[in-house]
C-alpha positions, -999 to 999 in steps of 0.1 A, spaced: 235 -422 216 197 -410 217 198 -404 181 214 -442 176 188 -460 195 163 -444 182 173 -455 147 177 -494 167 142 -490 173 132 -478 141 153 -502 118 149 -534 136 125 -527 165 145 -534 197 173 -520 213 201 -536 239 219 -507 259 253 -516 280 251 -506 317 278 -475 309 257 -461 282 228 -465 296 239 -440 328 253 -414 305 218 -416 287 196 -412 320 225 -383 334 213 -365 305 174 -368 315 183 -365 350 196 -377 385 200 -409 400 216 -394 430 190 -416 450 194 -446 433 211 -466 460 175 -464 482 155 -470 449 171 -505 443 169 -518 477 130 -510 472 134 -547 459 138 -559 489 104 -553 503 78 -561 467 51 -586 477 42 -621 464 22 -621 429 -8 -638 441 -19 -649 404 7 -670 402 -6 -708 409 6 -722 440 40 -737 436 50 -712 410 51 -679 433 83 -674 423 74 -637 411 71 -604 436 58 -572 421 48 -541 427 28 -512 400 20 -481 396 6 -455 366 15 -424 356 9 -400 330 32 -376 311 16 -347 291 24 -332 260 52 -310 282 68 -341 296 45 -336 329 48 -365 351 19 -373 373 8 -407 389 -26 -414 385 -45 -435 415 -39 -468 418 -59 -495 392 -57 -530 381 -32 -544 354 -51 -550 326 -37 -572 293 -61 -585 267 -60 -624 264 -44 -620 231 -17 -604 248 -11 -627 277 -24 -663 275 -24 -668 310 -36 -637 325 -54 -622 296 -88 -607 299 -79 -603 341 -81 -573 361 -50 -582 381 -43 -559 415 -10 -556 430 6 -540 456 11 -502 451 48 -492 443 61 -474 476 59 -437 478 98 -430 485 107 -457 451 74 -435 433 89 -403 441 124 -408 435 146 -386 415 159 -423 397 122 -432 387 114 -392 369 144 -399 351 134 -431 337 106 -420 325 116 -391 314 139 -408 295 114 -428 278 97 -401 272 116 -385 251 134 -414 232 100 -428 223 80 -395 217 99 -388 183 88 -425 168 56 -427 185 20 -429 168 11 -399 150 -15 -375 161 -17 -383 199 11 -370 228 -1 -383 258 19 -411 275 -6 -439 296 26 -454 317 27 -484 338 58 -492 360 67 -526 373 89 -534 399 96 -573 394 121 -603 412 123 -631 397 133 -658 424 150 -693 413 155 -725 431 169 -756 423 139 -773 423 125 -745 408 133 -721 382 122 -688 381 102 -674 352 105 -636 342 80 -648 315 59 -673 323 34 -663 297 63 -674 271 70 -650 241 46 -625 238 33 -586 234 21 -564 261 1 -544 238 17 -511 243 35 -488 221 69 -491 235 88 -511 267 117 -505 287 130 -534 306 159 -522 331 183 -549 351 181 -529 390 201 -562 405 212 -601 394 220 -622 421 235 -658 422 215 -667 391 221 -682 351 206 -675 322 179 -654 317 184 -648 278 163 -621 259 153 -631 225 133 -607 199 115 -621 173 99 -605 139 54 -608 138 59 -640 117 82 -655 144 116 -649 127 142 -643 157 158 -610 153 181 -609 182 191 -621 217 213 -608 248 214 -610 285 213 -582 312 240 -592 333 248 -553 350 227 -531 375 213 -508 344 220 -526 314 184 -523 293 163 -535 265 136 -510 248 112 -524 219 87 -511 198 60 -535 210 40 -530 178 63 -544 158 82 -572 176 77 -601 203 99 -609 235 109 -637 261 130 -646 283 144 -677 294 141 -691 331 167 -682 357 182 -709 378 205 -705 409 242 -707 404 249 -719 442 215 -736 456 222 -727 489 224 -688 487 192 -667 476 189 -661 438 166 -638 419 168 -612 390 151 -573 399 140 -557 369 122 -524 365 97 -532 333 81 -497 318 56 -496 290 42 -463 275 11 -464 258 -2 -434 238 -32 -417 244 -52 -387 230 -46 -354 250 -75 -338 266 
């Protein structure tokens, strides 16, 4: 399977991997023995205060690590979110701070095999010449209302001017939509599907292709709705 999404990501830039495959992938990077406790980290990710009031629809937490050429893992101190305004129309050009991911969710034996994962689906397409992996993790829910829909991208379609992103569906709850479409530089749509199980994922080469994602809107008003999604992007850097 490693070897056929790698060719995904090499022939058409994007990847959609069903929940089942997706554990047999990670099983072979690792354990998620401790997965259970890493998921109900969800439950306690504070308000994005970026978002204008009204729209706090978004909780978050963040962290960055860095994996060496031996597929070391190590996070690095906590620092602001940084995109370039190119990248993100609304928050672009922002050093954005937000609350730390929690040390039991940073520690976890699910999160090293995420990334280790990542790590070694993306090293053998990556950028030539550098093997150092700059990685940021983001724990995000996405809550709805029926006066309000929730907005996994509120900044529309876009890049997050990395090399490569892993977007993985921890949780769904009581809530529609929430369609991923892929589209070509010159705005061509290449693809779309929706992450409807605990682990179903989406990996793209952000050099080469955009991504949104349609709102999210409760299915029953009066019961809480949101969508919990670990986002991942890896970044090279030079090794020093």
């Amino acid at each position: 399977m490693t070897a056929t999404l790698e060719r995904l990501l090499t022939e058409s830039g994007y990847g959609f991997v069903h929940a089942a495959d997706m554990r047999a992938q990670l099983a072979a990077c690792g354990s998620l023995a401790d997965w259970s406790q890493f998921s109900a980290s969800w439950d306690d990710l504070e308000i994005d205060q970026y978002r204008a009031e009204g729209s706090r629809d978004r909780r978050r937490r963040y962290a960055v690590y860095a994996i060496d050429r031996d597929g070391t893992i190590a996070r690095e101190a906590h620092q602001p979110h940084y995109q370039r305004a190119q990248y993100n129309v609304l928050y672009g050009g922002i050093e954005r701070w937000f609350a730390p991911i929690a040390d039991g969710a940073g520690r976890s034996s699910t999160l090293a095999t995420v990334l280790r994962f990542c790590d070694r689906t993306f090293r053998p397409i990556a950028p030539p010449a550098v093997d150092a992996w700059h990685v940021e993790v983001h724990q995000f829910r996405i809550e709805a209302r029926a006066d309000a829909p929730g907005q996994p991208t509120p900044e529309g379609v876009h890049r997050d001017g990395v090399d490569f992103v892993l977007v993985l569906l921890v949780n769904r709850v009581n809530i529609s939509s929430g369609t991923t479409t892929v589209y070509d530089l010159a705005g061509r749509t290449l693809g779309s599907f929706t992450l409807t199980e605990p682990l179903d994922a989406a990996l793209v080469d952000d050099r080469r292709v955009a991504h949104g994602v349609t709102p999210v809107a409760p299915i029953d008003p009066s019961r809480p709705a949101y969508r919990d999604v670990l986002v991942v992007t890896f970044r090279k850097t030079a090794q020093v």
